[in-house]
N, C-alpha and C positions, 0 to 999 in steps of 0.2 A: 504493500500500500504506500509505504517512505517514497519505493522508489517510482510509484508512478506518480507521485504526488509533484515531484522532483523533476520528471518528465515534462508535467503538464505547465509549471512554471517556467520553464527551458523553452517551450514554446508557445506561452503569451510572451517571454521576454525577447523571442526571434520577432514575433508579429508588430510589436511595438519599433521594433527598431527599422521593420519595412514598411513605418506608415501604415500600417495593416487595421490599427485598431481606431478609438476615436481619434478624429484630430488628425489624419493621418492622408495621404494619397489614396487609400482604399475605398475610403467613402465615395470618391469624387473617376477617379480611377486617372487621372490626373497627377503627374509631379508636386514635389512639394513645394511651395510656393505658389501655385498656378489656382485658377478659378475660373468658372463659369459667371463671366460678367451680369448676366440678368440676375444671379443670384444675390449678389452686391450692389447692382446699381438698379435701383426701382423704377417702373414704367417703362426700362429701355425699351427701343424699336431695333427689331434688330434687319440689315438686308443683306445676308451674307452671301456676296456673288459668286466666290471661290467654290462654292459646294453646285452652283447652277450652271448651266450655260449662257448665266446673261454676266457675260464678263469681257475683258478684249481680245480673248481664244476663242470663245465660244463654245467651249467643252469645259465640264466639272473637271477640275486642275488636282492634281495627284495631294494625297494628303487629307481634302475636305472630304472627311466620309460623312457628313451631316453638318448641316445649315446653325453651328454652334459656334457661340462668341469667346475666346478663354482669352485669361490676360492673366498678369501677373497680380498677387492680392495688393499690391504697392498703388499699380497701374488703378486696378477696380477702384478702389478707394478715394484716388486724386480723382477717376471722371464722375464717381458719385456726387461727390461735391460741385461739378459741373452740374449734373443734372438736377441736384436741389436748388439751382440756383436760375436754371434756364424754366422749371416749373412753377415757380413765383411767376412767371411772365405769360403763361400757358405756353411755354416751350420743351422739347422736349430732346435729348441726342439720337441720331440717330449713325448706328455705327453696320460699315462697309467692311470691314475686315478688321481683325486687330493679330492674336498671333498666328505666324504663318510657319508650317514647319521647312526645314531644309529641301524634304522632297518637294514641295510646291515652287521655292524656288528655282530650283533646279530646271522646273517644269516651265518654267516662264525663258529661262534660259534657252532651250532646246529648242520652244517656239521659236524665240529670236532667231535662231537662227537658219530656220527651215523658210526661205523670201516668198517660196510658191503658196504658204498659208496666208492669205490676207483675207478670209473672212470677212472679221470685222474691222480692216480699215476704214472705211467711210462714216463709222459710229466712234472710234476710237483714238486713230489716228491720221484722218483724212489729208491733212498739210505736210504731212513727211514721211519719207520712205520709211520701209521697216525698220533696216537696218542701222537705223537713227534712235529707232526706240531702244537701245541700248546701250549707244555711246551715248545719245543727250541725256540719260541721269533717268528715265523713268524704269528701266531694268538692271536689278542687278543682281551679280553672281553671289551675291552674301545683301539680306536684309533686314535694316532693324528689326522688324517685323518678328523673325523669330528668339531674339530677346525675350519676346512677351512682353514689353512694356509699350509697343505705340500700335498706337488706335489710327485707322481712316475712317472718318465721321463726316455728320453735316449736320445742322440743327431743321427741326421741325416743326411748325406752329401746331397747336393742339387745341379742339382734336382734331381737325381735319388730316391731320399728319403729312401736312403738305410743307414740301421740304423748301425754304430759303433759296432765292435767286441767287448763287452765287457765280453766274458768270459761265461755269462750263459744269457738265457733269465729271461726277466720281470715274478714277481712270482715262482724261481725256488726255491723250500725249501731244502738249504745244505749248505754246505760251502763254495760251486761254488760261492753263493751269495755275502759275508762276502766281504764288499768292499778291502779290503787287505788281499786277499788270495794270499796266497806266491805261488803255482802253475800255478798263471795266466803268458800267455808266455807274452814279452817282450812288445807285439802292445794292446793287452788288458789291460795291466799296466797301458798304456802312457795312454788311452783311460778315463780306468779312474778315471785318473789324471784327466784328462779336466774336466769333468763333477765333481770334487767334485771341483775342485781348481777356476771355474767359478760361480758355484754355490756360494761359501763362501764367493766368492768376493761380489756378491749382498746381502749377509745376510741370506744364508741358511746353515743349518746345517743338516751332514748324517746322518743315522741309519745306524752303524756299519757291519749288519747284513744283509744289503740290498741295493747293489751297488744304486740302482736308488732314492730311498726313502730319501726324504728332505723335512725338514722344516723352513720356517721361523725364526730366531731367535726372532725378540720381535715381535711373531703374538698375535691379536686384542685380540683374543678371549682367551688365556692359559687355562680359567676352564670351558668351556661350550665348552659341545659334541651338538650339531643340531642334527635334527632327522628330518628338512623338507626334501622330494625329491627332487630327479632330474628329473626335466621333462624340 
């Protein structure tokens, strides 16, 4: 009886140490650190295009096995505080992608480089050749993205969930994108505005080159890209 008592201790104390029990990766089936953003941030909208065909491939991209948002609990927390802030106003975030693993990467790469797939050029990329979409900065071979700490978002009025003119849609490769494009008219300016100047407030930081794209300033993770799925 000692010794099976002695067993059965031996392995609660294994399970606890792989995240196994409360509190742990097994709950969630998720790395330590990581979460399910709806779970943390209340009301989100989520449009997760990675897991669809409505993205600038046009094929579900390797990786999204289901339309699921995870971040890092650091990340969750800093865009909570957006989102209690954007729902005073009847607004609400609405997020496009946040972590991405190394195979989806990869997968965006490979696109790149196949010139015969242009699909969705006229939706996505209409002003410049393909093989532009990766030297001008909107492709790359390693992305913050799987950090787990940055979000692609856009704000939403509520409820109609009708998303904020900003100028160009989510993933559009040009300079429609370039968060300070000097031809955005007067209401796509102000727009935003809101979305970088609330953002910063909670500790994120844009990509120049891509109105929606933020990160984290001191995310968990700086030198490890993940490469678990989303499911």
């Amino acid at each position: 009886m000692k010794r099976l008592f002695l067993i059965f201790l031996a392995i609660f104390a294994l399970a606890l140490s792989h995240g196994c029990m409360s509190g742990g990766a097994g709950e969630t089936g998720l790395p330590k650190g990581f979460v399910y953003a709806d779970t943390v941030v209340p009301g989100i909208i989520l449009d997760m295009r990675y897991a669809t065909k409505e993205n600038f491939i046009g094929d579900p991209i390797d990786g999204y096995e289901a339309p699921k948002c995870i971040m890092t609990q650091q990340a969750a927390e800093a865009l909570r505080n957006v989102q209690e802030e954007l729902n005073k106003f009847s607004m609400s975030v609405k997020i496009f992608d946040a972590y991405r693993p190394q195979r989806a990467v990869d997968h965006f790469v490979r696109w790149s480089q196949d010139l015969s797939d242009d699909r969705k050029k006229n939706e996505y990329y209409p002003d410049i050749s393909k093989e532009l979409v990766f030297k001008g900065g909107f492709v790359w071979s390693k992305s913050n993205h799987s950090k787990g700490s940055t979000v692609d978002l856009t704000i939403v009025l509520l409820p109609s969930r009708t998303e904020l003119d900003m100028g160009s849609h989510f993933d559009y490769f040009g300079a429609e994108s370039w968060t300070e494009n000097p031809t955005l008219n007067p209401v796509q300016k102000v727009n935003r505005l809101l979305l970088k100047s609330i953002m910063e407030k909670y500790g994120f930081v844009n990509y120049e080159k891509e109105w929606w794209h933020y990160t984290l300033r001191n995310e968990p993770f700086p030198d490890t890209y993940f490469n678990f799925p989303v499911r």
